[in-house]
C-alpha positions as CSV (number, residue, x, y, z in Angstrom):
1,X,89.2,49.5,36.0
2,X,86.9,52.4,34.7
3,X,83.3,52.9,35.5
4,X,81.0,53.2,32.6
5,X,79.3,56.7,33.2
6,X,75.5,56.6,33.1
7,X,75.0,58.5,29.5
8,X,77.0,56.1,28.2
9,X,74.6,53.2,29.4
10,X,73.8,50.5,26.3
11,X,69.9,49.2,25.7
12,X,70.7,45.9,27.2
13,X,71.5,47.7,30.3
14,X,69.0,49.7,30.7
15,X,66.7,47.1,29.9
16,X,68.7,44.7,32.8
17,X,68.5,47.8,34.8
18,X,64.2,48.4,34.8
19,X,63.6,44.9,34.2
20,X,61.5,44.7,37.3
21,X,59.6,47.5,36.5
22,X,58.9,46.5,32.6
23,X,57.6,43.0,33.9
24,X,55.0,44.2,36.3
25,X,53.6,46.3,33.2
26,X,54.1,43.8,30.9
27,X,52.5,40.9,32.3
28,X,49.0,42.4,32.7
29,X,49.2,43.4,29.1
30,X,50.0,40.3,27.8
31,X,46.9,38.3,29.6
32,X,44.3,40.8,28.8
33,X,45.5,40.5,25.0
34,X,45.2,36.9,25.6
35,X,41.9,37.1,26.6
36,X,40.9,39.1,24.0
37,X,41.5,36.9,21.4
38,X,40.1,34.0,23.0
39,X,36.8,35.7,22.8
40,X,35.0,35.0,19.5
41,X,33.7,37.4,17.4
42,X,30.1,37.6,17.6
43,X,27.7,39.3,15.0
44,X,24.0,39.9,15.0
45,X,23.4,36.9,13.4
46,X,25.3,34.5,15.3
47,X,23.1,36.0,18.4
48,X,20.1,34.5,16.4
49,X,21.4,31.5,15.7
50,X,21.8,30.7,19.0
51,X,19.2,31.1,20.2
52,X,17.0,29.1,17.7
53,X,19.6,26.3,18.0
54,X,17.9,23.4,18.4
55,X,19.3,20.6,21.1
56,X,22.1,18.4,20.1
57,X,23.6,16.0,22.2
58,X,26.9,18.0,21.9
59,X,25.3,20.9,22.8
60,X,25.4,21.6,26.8
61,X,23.7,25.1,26.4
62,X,19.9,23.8,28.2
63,X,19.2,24.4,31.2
64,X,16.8,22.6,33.6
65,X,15.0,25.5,34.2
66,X,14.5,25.9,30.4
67,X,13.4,22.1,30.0
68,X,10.2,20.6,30.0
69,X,8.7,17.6,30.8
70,X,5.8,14.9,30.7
71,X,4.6,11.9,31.9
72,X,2.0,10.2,29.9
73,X,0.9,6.3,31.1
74,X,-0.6,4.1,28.6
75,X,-2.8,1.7,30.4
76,X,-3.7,-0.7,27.6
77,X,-5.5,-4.3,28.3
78,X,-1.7,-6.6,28.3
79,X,-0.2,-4.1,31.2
80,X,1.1,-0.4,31.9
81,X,3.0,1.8,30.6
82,X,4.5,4.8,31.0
83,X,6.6,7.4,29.3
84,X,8.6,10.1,30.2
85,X,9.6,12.5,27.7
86,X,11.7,15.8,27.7
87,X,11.5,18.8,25.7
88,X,13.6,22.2,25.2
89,X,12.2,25.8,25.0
90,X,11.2,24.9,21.7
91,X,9.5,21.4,22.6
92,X,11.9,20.0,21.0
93,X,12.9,16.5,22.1
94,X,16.0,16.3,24.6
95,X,17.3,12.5,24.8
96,X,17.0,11.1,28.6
97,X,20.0,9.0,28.8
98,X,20.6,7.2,25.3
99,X,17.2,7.1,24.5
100,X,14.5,9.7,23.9
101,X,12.3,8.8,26.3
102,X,12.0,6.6,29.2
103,X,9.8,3.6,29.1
104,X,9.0,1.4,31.2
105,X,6.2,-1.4,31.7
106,X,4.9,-4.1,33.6
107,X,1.8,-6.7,33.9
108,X,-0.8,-7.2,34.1
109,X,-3.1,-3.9,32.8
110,X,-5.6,-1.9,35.0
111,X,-8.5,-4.0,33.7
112,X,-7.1,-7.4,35.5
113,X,-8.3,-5.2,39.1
114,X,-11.6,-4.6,37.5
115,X,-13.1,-6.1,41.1
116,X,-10.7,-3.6,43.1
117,X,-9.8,-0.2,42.0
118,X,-7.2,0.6,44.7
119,X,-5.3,-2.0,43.5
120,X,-5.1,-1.4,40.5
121,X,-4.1,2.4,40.8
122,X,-1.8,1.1,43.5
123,X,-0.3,-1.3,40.5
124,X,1.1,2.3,38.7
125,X,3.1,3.1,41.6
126,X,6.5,1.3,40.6
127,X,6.3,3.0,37.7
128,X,5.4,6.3,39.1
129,X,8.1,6.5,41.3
130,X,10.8,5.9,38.4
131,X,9.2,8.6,36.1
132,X,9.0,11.3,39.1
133,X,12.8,10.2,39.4
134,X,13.7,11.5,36.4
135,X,12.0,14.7,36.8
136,X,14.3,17.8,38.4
137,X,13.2,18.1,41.6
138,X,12.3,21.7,40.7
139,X,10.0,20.9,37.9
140,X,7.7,18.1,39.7
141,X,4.9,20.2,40.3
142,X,5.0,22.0,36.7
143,X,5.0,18.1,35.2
144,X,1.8,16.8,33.9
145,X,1.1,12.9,34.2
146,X,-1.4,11.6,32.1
147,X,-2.7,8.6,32.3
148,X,-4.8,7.2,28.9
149,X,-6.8,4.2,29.0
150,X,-7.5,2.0,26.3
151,X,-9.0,-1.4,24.8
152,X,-9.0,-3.3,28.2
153,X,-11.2,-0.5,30.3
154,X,-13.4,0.1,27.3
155,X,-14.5,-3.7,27.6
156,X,-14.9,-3.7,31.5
157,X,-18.8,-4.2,32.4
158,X,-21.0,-1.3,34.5
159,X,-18.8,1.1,36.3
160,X,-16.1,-0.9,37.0
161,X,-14.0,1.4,34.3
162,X,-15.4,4.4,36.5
163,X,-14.2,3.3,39.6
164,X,-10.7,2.1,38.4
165,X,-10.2,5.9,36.7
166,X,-11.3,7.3,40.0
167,X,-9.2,5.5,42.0
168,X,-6.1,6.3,39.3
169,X,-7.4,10.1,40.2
170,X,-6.9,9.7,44.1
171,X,-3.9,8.1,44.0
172,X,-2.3,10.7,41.5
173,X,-3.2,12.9,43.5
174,X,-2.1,11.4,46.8
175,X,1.2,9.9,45.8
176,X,2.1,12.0,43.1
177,X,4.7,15.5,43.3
178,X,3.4,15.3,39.6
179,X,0.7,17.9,37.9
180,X,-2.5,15.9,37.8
181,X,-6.0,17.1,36.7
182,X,-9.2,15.0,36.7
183,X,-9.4,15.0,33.0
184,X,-6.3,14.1,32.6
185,X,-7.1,10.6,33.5
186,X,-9.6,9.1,30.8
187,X,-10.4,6.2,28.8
188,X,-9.5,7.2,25.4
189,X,-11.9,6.6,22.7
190,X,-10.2,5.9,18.9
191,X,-10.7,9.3,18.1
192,X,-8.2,10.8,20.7
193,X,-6.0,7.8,19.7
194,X,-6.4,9.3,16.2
195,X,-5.4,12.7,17.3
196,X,-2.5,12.3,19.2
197,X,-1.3,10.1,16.9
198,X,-1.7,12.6,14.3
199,X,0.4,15.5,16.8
200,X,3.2,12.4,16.9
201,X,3.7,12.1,13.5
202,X,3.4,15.4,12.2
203,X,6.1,16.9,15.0
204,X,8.1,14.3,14.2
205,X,8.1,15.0,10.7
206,X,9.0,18.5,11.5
207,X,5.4,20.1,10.5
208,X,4.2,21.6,13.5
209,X,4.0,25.1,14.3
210,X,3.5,25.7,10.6
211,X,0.3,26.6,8.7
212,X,-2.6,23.6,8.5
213,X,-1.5,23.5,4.9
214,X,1.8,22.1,5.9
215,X,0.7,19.2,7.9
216,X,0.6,15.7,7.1
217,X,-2.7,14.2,7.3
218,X,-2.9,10.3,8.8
219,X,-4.7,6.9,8.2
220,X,-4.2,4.4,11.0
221,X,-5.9,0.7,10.1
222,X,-6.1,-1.2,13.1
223,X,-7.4,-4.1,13.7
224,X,-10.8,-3.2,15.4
225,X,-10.8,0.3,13.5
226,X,-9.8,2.8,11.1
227,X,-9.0,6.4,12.0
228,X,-8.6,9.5,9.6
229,X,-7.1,12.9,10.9
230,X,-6.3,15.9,9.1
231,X,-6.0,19.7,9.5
232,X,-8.7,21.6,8.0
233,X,-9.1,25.2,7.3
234,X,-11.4,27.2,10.1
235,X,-14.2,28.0,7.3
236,X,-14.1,24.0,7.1
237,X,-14.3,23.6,10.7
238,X,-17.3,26.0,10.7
239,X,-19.4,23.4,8.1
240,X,-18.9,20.5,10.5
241,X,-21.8,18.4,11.4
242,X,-23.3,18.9,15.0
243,X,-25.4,16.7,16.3
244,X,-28.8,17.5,18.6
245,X,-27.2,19.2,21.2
246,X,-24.5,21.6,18.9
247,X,-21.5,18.9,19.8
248,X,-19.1,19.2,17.6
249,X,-18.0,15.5,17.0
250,X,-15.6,15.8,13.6
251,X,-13.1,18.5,14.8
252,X,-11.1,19.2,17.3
253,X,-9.0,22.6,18.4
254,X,-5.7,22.3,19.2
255,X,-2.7,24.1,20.5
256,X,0.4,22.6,19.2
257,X,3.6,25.2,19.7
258,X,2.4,28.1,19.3
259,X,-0.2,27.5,16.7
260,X,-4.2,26.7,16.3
261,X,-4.8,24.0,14.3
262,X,-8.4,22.7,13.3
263,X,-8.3,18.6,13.6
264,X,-10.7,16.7,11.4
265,X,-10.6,12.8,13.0
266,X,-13.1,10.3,13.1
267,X,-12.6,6.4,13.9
268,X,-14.2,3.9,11.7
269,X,-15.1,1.4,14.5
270,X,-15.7,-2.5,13.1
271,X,-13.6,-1.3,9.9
272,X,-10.1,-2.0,10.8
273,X,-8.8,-5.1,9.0
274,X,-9.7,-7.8,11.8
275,X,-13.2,-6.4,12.4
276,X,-13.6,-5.4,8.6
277,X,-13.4,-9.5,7.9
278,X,-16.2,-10.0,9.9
279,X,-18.1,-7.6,8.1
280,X,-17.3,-8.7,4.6
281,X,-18.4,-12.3,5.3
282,X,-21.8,-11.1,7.0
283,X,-22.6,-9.6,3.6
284,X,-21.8,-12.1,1.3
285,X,-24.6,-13.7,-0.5
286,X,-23.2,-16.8,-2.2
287,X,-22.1,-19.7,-0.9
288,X,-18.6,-19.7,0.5
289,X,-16.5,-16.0,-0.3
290,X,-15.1,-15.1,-3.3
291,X,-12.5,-13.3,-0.7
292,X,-11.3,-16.5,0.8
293,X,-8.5,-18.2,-1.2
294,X,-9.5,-21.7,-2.7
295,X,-8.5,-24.5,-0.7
296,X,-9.3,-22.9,2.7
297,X,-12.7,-24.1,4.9
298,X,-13.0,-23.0,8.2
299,X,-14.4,-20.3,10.5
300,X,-13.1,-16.9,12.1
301,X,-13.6,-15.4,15.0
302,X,-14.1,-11.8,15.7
303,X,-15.4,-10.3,19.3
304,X,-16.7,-13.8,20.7
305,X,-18.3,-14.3,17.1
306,X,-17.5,-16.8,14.6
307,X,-18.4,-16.5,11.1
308,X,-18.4,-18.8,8.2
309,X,-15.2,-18.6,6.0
310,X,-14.6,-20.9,3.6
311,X,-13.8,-20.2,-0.2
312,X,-16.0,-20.0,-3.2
313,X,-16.4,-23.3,-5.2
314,X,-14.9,-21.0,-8.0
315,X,-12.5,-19.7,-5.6
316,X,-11.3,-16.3,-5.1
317,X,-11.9,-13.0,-7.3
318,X,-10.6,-9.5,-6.9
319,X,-13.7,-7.9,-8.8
320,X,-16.2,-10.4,-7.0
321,X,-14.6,-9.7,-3.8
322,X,-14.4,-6.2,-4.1
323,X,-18.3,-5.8,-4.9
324,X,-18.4,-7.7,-1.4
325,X,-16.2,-5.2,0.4
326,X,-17.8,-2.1,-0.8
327,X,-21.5,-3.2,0.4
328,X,-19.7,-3.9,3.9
329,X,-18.2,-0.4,3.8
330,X,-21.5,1.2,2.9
331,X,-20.1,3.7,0.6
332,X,-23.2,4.6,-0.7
333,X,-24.8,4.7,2.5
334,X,-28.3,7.0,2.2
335,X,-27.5,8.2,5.3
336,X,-25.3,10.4,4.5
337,X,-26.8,14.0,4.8
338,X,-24.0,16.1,4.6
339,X,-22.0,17.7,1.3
340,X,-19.0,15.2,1.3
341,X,-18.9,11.6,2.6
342,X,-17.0,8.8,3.1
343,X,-18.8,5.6,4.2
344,X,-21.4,4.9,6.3
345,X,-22.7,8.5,6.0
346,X,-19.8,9.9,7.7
347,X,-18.6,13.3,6.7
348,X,-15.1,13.2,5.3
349,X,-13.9,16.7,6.7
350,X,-14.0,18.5,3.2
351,X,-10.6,18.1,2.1
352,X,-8.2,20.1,1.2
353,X,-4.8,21.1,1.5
354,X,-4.2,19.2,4.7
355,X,-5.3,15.5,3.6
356,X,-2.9,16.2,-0.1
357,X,0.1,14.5,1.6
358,X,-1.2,11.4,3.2
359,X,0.6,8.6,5.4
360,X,-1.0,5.6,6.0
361,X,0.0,3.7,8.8
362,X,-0.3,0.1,10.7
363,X,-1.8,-2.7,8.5
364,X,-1.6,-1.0,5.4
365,X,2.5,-1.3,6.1
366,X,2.2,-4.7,7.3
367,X,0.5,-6.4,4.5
368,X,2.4,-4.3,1.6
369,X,5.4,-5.7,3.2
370,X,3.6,-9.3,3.3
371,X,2.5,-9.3,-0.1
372,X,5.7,-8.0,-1.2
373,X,5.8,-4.5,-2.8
374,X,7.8,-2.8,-0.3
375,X,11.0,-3.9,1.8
376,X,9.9,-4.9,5.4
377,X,13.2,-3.8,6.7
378,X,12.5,0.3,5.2
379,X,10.6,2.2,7.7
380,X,9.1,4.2,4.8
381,X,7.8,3.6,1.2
382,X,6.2,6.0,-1.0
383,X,3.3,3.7,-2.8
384,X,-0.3,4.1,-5.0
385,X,-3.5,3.1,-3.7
386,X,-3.3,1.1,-7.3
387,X,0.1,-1.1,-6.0
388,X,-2.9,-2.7,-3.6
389,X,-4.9,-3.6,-6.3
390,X,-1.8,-4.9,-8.3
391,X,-1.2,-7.2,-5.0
392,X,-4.7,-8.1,-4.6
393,X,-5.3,-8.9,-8.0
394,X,-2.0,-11.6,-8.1
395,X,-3.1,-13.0,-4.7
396,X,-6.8,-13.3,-5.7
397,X,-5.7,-15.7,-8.6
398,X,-3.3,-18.0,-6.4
399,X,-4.8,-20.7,-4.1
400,X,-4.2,-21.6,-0.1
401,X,-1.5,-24.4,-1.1
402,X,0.7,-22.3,-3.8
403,X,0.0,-19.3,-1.9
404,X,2.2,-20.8,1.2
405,X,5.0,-20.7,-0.8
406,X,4.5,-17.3,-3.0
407,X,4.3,-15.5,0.5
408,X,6.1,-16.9,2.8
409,X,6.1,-13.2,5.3
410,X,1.9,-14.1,5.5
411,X,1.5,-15.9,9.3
412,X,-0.3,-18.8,8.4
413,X,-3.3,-17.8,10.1
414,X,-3.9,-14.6,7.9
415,X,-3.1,-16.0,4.6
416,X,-6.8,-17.4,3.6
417,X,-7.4,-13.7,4.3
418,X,-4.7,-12.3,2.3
419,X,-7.2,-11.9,-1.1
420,X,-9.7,-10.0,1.1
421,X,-7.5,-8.5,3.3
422,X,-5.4,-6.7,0.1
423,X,-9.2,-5.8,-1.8
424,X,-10.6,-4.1,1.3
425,X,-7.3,-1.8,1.8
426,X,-7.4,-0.8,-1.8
427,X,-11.1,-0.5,-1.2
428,X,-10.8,1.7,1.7
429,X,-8.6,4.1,0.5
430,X,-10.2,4.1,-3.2
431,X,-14.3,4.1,-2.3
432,X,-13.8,4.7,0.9
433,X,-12.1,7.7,1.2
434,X,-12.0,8.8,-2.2
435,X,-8.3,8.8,-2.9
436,X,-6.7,8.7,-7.1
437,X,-5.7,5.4,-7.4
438,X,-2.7,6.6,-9.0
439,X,-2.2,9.5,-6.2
440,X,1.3,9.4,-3.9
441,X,0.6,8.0,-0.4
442,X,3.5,7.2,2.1
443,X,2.8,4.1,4.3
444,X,5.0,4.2,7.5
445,X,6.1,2.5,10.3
446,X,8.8,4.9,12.2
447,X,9.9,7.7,11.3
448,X,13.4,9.4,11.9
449,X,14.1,11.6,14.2
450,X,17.5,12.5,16.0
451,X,19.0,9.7,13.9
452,X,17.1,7.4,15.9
453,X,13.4,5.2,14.2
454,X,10.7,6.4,16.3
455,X,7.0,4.6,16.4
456,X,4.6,6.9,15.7
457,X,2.4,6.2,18.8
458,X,-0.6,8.7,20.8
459,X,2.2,9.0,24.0
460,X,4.3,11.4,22.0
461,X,1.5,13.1,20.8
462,X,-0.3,13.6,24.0
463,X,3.1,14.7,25.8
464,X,3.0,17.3,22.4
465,X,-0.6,18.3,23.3
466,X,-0.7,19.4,26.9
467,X,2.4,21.2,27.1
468,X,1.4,22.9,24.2
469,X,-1.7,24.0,25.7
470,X,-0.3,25.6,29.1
471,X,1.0,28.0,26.9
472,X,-0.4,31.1,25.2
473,X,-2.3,29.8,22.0
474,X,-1.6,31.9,18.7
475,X,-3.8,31.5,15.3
476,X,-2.8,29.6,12.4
């Protein structure tokens, strides 16, 4: 047989012949294109978008060293609690398991130890030990634990509060890998309540870090008070009253990411809805209250006190019972001194663009729900001040038997109130503080966020506030 002479060599020969070469070239050329288009395509602004995206739980991109964290305990008078919450570069919330936060609590409160303080700091320490758990090991000692006290130590006798806090101090300080500061542990007065809880809802509502004019401004009716907080301009801030010593008691300064914000607060104590019945049936002059619906005799108890509360022979009127309320709210107090008031010659912060958009929180949700003008199941409702007048108006007319049966959400306990209860809100917000009765307010009870109802309580807002102000402040 003839050989084939090399010129006469086909392509598939010579291409059997190199193979080994052509598949040492070839393979390095095919992974490198492989790995070129894997990589995406990645234009100025995609580079910015990353970086302000904000954390999902899909998205794995935060680290621990770019987290944050904060341990707040809320040391009420039924038991302790404590919270920890954890925040991006951008403060915003990062979910801690399925929740976004951890809470935990026990019994009873700080003020059951009132006869020995290391006991009762010593009563935190369960609860200490979980929240430092959570915490990176790396980020303990940048963590600040707070601890806020509230009704229970405010009612303690001499210095037994004092000690108690003191104690709370060492053992923080002892015990704890945590960041602790002296002032950090305090008795909270309804004021700070009212400011935190105004940081809460605003960041929750996505308004911080934006101009004052931006912000949401909040009214919390308690049962024991009434706090208003809104941001004011810094020529507003300037016209605050002082008293002797040049204390400014109206505004705060706060540092909430990355801006300065002027707080106006002030707590209304004795005018929250409990202690504001007790006031109303001090002043009234007839016999029996034209607030109290007909049919009901009996007494009511406020702070150890009981006060006569039985109905009007005539029974109960919304313009009668509304003259009542605004002598107990004192809204034309000669007190007041100053350019703009409220009630009880308290300044009102000068208004403005801050206080336009107004949420009203607590008791003013609870009883529009009650008297039914607003779903109980919707977290949120968009009402007037006049929808509270409507409701007071219907339930002024009715009587303590038919009125059983018209509202059956009332506890039974609260419905002889429900007349004066539903003239003193509209009251409030009308003489009070001054609002349109036809102007927009939202009353709220959570608020979404992450696509999960949050409460808007001080914790969040305190957590908010001190990591905030660790970092470098900028003006509004």
């Amino acid at each position: 047989m003839l050989k084939r002479t090399r010129q006469y060599e086909s392509l598939s020969d010579k291409i059997h012949r190199y193979r080994g070469v052509i598949l040492v070239i070839s393979v390095p050329l095919l992974l490198i294109s492989f790995v070129l288009f894997l990589m995406p395509i990645r234009s100025p602004s995609d580079s910015m978008n990353s970086r302000n995206r904000k954390f999902s739980p899909d998205y794995l991109g935060t680290s621990s060293s770019s987290r944050s964290y904060a341990v707040i305990f809320d040391a009420g008078s039924s038991g302790s609690r404590v919270h920890v919450f954890c925040f991006d570069e951008h403060l915003d919330l990062i979910p801690i398991g399925k929740d976004l936060e951890l809470f935990l609590q026990l019994k009873p409160g700080l003020s059951a130890y009132a006869k020995d303080p290391k006991a009762a700091a010593s009563s935190l320490l369960s609860l200490l030990q979980k929240a430092e758990s959570t915490v990176p090991r790396e980020l303990r000692h940048t963590t600040p634990v707070r601890v806020g006290a509230t009704a229970g130590l405010r009612q303690l006798e001499g210095d037994a509060s004092d000690r108690i806090l003191q104690a709370v101090r060492d053992f923080l300080k002892n015990k704890s890998t945590l960041k602790s500061k002296a002032d950090w542990v305090t008795v909270l007065d309804g004021t700070q309540e009212g400011a935190y809880q105004w940081v809460t809802l605003n960041y929750l509502l996505g308004r911080l870090g934006k101009k004052y004019s931006n912000t949401v401004g909040v009214v919390d009716l308690g049962g024991g008070s009434v706090q208003m907080a809104y941001a004011i301009s810094e020529s507003d801030a300037a016209k605050a009253p002082r008293i002797s010593d040049g204390e400014n008691t109206y505004v705060q300064e706060m540092y909430l990411k990355g801006m300065k914000y002027y707080l106006y607060v002030h707590s209304y104590l004795h005018y929250g809805l409990l202690a504001a019945r007790a006031e109303i049936l001090k002043v009234a002059e007839e016999a029996g209250s034209p607030c109290i619906l007909a049919g009901y005799h009996g007494r009511y108890k406020y702070g150890g006190t009981f006060y006569e509360a039985s109905a009007s022979p005539s029974g109960s009127s919304m313009n009668r019972c509304r003259e009542v309320a605004i002598k107990a709210l004192k809204v034309n107090e000669s007190t007041c001194t100053h350019m703009k008031c409220t009630f009880g010659g308290v300044w009102n912060g000068g208004g403005g663009d801050g206080q336009k958009n107004l949420f009203v929180a607590s008791f003013f949700h609870d009883r529009a729900a009650e008297a039914g003008f607003v779903d109980p199941n919707k977290p949120v409702a968009k009402v007037r001040p006049a929808d509270f007048e409507d409701a007071a108006k219907r339930a002024c007319e009715t009587n303590l038997k038919d009125a059983k049966s018209l509202y059956p959400r009332v506890d039974p306990d609260n419905l002889p109130y429900l007349c004066m209860d539903l003239v003193y809100q509209f009251t409030l917000l009308v003489d009070g503080f001054a609002l349109d009765p036809w102007q927009e307010i939202t009353l709220v009870k959570q608020v979404e966020y992450q696509n999960s109802l949050v409460e808007a309580a001080w914790p969040l807002g305190s957590a908010i506030e001190v990591l905030s102000s660790l970092k470098e402040p900028h003006t509004t």
